[in-house]
C-alpha distance (Angstrom), angle and dihedral (degrees) to the residues before:
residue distance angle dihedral
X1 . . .
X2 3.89 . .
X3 3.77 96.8 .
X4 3.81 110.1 -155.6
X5 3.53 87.4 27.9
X6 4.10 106.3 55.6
X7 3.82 140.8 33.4
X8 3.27 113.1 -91.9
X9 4.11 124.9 -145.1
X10 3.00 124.9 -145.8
X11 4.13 119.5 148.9
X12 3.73 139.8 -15.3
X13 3.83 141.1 150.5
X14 3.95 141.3 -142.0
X15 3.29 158.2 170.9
X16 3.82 151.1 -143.6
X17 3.28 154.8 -179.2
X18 3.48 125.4 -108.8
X19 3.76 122.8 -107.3
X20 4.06 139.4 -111.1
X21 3.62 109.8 -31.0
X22 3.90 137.4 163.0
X23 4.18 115.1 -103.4
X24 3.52 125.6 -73.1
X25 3.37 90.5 -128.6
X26 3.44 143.0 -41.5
X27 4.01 154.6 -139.3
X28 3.81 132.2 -74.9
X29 3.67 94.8 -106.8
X30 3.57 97.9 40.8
X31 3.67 109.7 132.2
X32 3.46 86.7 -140.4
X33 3.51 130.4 54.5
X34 3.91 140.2 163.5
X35 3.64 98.2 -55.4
X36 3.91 96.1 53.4
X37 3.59 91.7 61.9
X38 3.93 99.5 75.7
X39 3.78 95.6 150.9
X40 4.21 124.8 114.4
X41 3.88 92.5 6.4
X42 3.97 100.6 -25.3
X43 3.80 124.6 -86.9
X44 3.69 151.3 46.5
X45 3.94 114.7 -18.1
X46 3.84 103.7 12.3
X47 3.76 128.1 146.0
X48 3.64 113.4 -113.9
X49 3.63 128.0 -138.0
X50 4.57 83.5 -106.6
X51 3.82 75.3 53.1
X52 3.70 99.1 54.8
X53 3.56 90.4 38.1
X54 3.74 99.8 57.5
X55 4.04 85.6 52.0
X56 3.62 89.5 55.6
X57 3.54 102.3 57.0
X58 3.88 85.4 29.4
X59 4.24 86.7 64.0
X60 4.19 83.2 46.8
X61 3.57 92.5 59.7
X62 3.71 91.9 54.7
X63 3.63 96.1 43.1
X64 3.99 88.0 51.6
X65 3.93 85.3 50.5
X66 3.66 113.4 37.1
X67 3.90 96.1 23.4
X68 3.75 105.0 37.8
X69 3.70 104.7 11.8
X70 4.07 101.6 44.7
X71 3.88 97.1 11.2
X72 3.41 91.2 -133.5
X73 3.53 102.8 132.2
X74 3.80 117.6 50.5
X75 3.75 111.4 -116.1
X76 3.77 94.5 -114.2
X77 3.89 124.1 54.8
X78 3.30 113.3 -81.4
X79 4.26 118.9 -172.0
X80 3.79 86.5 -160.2
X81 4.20 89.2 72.3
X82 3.63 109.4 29.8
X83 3.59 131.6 75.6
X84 3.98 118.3 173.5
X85 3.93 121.0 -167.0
X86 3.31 110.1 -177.8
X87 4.47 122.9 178.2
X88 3.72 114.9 -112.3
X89 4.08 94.5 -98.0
X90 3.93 128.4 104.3
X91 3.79 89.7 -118.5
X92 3.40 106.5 50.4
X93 4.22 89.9 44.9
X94 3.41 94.4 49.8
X95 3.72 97.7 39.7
X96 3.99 75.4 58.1
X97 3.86 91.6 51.9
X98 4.32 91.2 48.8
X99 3.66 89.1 49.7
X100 3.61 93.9 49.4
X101 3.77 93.5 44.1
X102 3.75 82.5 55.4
X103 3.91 95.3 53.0
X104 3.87 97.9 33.8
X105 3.89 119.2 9.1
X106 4.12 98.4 66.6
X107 4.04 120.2 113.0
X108 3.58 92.0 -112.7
X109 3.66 98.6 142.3
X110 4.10 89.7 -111.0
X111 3.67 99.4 102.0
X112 3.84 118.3 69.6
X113 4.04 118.1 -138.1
X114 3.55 112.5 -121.8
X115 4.42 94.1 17.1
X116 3.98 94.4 54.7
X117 3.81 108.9 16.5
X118 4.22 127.7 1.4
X119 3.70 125.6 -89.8
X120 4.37 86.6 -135.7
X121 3.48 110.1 133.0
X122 3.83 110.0 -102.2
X123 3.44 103.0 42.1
X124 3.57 122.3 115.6
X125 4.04 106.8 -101.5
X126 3.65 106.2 -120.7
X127 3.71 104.0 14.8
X128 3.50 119.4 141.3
X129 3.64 112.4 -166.6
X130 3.74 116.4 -150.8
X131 3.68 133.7 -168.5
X132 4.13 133.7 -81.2
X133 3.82 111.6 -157.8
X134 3.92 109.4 -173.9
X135 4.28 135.3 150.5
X136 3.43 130.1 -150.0
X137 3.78 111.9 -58.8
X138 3.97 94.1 -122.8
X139 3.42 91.0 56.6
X140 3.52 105.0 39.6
X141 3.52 103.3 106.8
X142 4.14 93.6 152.6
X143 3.88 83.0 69.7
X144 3.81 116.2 7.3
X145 3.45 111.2 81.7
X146 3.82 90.5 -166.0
X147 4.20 93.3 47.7
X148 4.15 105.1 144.1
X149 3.80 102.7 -76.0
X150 3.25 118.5 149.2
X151 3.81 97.6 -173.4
X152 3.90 85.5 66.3
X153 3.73 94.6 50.8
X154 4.33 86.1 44.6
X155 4.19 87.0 61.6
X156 3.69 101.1 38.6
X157 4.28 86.1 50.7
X158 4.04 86.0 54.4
X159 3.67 95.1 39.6
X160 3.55 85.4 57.6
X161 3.46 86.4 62.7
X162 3.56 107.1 53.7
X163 3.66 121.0 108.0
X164 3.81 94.0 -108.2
X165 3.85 97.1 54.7
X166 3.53 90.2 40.2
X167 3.71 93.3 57.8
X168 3.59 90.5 42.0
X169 4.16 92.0 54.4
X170 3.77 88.3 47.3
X171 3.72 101.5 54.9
X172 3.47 117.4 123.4
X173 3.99 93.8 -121.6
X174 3.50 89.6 52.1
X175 3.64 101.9 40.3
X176 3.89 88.3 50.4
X177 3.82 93.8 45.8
X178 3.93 91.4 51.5
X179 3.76 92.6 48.2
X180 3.89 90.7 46.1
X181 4.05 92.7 49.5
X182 4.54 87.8 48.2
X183 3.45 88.5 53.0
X184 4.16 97.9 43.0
X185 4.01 95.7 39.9
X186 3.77 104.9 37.2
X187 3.78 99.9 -124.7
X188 3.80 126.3 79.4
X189 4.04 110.9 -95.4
X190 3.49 117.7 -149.9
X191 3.83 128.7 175.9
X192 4.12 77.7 -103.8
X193 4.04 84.6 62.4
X194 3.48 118.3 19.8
X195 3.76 92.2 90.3
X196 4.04 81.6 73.0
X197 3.69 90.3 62.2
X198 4.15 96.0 36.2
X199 3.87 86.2 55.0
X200 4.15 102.7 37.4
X201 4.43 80.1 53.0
X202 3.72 91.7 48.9
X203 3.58 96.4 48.0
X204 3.78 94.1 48.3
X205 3.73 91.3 47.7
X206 3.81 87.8 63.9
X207 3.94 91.8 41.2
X208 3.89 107.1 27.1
X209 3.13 114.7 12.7
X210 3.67 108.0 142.1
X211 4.19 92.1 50.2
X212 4.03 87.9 44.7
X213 3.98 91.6 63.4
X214 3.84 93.8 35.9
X215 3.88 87.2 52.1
X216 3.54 108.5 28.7
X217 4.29 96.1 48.0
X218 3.99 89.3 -180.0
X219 3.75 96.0 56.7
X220 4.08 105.0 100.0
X221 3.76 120.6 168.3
X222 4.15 82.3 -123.2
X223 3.99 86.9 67.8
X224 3.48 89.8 46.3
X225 3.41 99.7 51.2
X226 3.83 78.1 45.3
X227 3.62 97.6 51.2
X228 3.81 93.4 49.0
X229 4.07 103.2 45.9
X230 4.35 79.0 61.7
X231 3.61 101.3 49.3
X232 3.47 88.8 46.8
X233 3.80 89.8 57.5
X234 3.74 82.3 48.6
X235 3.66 93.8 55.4
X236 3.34 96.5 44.0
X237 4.07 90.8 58.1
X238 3.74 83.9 43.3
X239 3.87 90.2 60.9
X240 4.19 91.8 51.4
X241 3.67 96.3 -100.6
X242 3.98 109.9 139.5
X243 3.88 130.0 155.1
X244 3.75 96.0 -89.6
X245 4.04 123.1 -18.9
X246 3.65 109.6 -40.1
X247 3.93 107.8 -144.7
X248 3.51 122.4 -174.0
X249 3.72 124.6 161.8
X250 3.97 95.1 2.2
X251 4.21 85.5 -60.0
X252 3.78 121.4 118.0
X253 3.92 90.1 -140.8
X254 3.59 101.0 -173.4
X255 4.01 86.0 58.8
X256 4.13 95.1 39.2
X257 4.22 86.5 49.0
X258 3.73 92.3 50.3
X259 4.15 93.4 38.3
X260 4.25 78.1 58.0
X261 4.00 103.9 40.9
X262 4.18 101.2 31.5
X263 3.52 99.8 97.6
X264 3.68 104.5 40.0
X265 3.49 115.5 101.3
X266 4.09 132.6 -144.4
X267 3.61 130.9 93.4
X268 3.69 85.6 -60.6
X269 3.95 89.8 49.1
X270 3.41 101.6 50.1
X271 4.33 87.3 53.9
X272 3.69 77.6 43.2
X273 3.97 98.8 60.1
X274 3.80 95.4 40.6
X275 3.90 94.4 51.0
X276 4.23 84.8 57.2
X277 3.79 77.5 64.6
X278 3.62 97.3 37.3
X279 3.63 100.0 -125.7
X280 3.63 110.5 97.5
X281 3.71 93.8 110.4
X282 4.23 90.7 56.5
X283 3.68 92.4 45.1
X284 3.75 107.7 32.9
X285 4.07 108.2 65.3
X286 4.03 100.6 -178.3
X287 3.71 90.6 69.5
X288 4.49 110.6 -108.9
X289 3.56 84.7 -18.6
X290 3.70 117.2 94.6
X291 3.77 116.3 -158.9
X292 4.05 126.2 -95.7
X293 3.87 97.6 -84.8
X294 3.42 105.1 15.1
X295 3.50 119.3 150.6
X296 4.01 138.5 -159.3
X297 3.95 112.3 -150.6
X298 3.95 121.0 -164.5
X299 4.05 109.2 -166.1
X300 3.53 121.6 -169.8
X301 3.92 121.5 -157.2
X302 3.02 145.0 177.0
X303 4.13 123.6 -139.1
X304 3.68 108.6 -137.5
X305 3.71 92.1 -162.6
X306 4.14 97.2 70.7
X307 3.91 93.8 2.3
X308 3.44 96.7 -117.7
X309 3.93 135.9 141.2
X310 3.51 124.6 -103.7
X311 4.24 137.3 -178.9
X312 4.11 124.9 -135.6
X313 3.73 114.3 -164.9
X314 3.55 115.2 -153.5
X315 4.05 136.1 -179.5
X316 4.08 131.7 -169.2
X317 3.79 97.8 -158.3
X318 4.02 100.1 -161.8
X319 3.72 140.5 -42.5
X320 3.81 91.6 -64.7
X321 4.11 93.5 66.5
X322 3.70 111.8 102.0
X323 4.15 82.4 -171.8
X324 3.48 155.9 54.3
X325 4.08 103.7 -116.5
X326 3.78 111.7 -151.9
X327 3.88 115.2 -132.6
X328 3.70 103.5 175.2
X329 3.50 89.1 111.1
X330 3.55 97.5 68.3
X331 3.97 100.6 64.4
X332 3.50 97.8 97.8
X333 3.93 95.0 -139.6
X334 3.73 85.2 55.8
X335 4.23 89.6 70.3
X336 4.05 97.0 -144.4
X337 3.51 92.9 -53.0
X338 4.25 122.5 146.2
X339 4.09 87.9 -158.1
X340 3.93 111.0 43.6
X341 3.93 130.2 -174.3
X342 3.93 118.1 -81.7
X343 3.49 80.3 -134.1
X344 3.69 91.5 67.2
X345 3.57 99.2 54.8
X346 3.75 94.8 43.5
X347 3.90 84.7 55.4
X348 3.98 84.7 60.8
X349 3.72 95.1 46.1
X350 3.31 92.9 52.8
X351 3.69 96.9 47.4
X352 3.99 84.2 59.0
X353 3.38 101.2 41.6
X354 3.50 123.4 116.9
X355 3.63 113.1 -117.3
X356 3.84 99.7 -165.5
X357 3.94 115.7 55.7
X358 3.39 109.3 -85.8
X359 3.85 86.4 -124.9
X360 4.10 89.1 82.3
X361 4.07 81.4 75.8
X362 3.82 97.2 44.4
X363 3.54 88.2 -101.2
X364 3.57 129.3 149.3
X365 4.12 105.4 -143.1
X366 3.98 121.2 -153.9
X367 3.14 129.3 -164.3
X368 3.75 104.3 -127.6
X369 3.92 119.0 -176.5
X370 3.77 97.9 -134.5
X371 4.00 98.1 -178.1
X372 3.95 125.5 50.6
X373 4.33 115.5 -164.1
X374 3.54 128.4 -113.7
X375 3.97 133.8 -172.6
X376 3.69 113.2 -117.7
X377 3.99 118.8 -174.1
X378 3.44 112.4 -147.9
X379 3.84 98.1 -30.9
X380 3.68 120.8 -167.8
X381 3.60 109.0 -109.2
């Protein structure tokens, strides 16, 4: 590198969602159930071959941008700079595998038979595989925002509770909308539920569509639409966010929720780690649901000028982004800026951060080192 001259890399961290997969599970009158979805291994939850795809050229983005763009990851794999976590779930480990196929596992001409990969007949010429770490989903509360926790269960019951939610449950929209979906689906839907029904309808959109609305003669893309603009408003309550602090019992439960559910990470934790910054609604455009593949990225630098600290936020929207956006400049306390104070994102995390071991819960806490440094020259603040 020409110091004085260039950026220089040196750490960061992300995550992202997984990609295209079939529903998780579904409703009673669902024309179809586990044994139509035959794709990626057959069944509920499975990463299609869209899925796998979008991972692929997801992991070619970042090679383009933190191998060849800001040379800060060597061009072969290197088990000294990459850490993967993956959940416990087919999807999720091998949306991990596609990405990494994208980053590491192309004939490039970077990998060397015989030192990197084998020279046996059959295997793929130039790919690199690279480990998976993952724990047992039910414990997993690094990434699984729905990890046993009874403490988390405790504050969503009493948020329920509050006037706010309550008046929100009891709308007439949203009464008549969860009455309509009991009657069409054959189970009772609740705002505790109805993201099953919002999420088996998107998924067959993408994969069925044209037997879902020959079958199913109430679905509309109005109720949709419908459907989705509540479960957002679910999510977002979900994720701590109220009109104002929300106390009940003595406890700030907006806070305690989000000191609970910030570090997991799926489509719910991604939402969930831009709302401890309070700007999931500016950077998320699909309403509480990020897209398949998106991806949060948390840079650390530092400025070489007054050799000080600062925080890039960055987002990968969906398989059609062909870069990293920067959304720094939409936390308010960061003032416009692209490169914000350390100080300012330690703020957050300590705002979220549990302040009783995590142990009280039956959790097992990591540590997990959520921001990697990098050398800026004179950046533009």
């Amino acid at each position: 590198f020409k110091k004085g001259t260039q950026k220089i890399p040196y750490e960061r961290s992300h995550v992202w969602r997984h990609g295209d997969r079939s529903p998780t599970r579904t409703f009673p009158t669902d024309p179809f159930q586990e044994k139509d979805w035959t794709f990626g291994g057959g069944g509920f939850g499975q990463l299609s071959p869209i899925g796998m795809k979008q991972h692929l050229n997801f992991g070619k983005l970042l090679r383009r941008i933190y191998v060849d763009e800001m040379r800060f990851l060597s061009k072969k794999y290197s088990s000294k700079e990459i850490y993967i976590r993956s959940t416990d779930r087919n999807r999720t480990l091998l949306s991990a595998m596609s990405n990494l196929l994208g980053m590491y596992g192309q004939n490039d001409g970077n990998a060397v038979r015989d030192h990197d990969y084998p020279s046996e007949e059959g295997w793929p010429i130039g790919f690199v595989p690279v480990p998976i770490h993952t724990v047992e989903n039910h414990i997993d509360y690094v990434l699984n925002p729905y990890a046993d926790c009874e403490r988390r269960d405790q504050l969503w019951k009493m948020a329920k509770t509050s006037p706010e939610v309550q008046a929100f449950i009891n709308r007439p929209d949203v009464v008549a909308l969860l009455e309509k979906l009991t009657e069409d689906t054959g189970t009772k839907v609740t705002i505790d539920n109805l993201w099953i029904i919002r999420d088996s309808l998107l998924t067959e959109q993408a994969h069925k569509n044209e037997t879902l609305r020959k079958v199913n003669k109430w679905f509309s893309d109005a109720l949709f639409k419908e459907m989705t603009r509540v479960n957002d408003k679910v999510r977002v309550y979900e994720n701590g966010i109220y009109n104002g602090t929300l106390m009940m019992n003595n406890l700030d439960i907006g806070n305690e929720i989000q000191k609970i559910r910030g570090g997991s990470l799926h489509d719910t934790t991604v939402y969930a780690f831009f709302s401890i910054f309070g700007i999931q609604s500016k950077v998320i455009s699909t309403c509480g649901y990020p897209d398949y593949s998106a991806g949060a990225f948390v840079e650390l630098w530092l400025n070489r000028t007054d050799n000080e600290p600062y925080f890039k936020m960055r987002y990968h929207q969906n398989d059609g982004n062909v870069t990293l956006y920067p959304v720094t400049h939409l936390i308010d306390a960061c003032d416009g800026r692209k490169y914000c104070g350390l100080d300012v994102f330690k703020a957050f995390a300590d705002r979220s951060r549990s302040d009783v071991p995590m142990t009280r819960c039956r959790c097992l806490f990591c540590h997990v080192n959520m921001l990697r440094i990098l050398h800026i020259d004179n950046i533009e603040l």
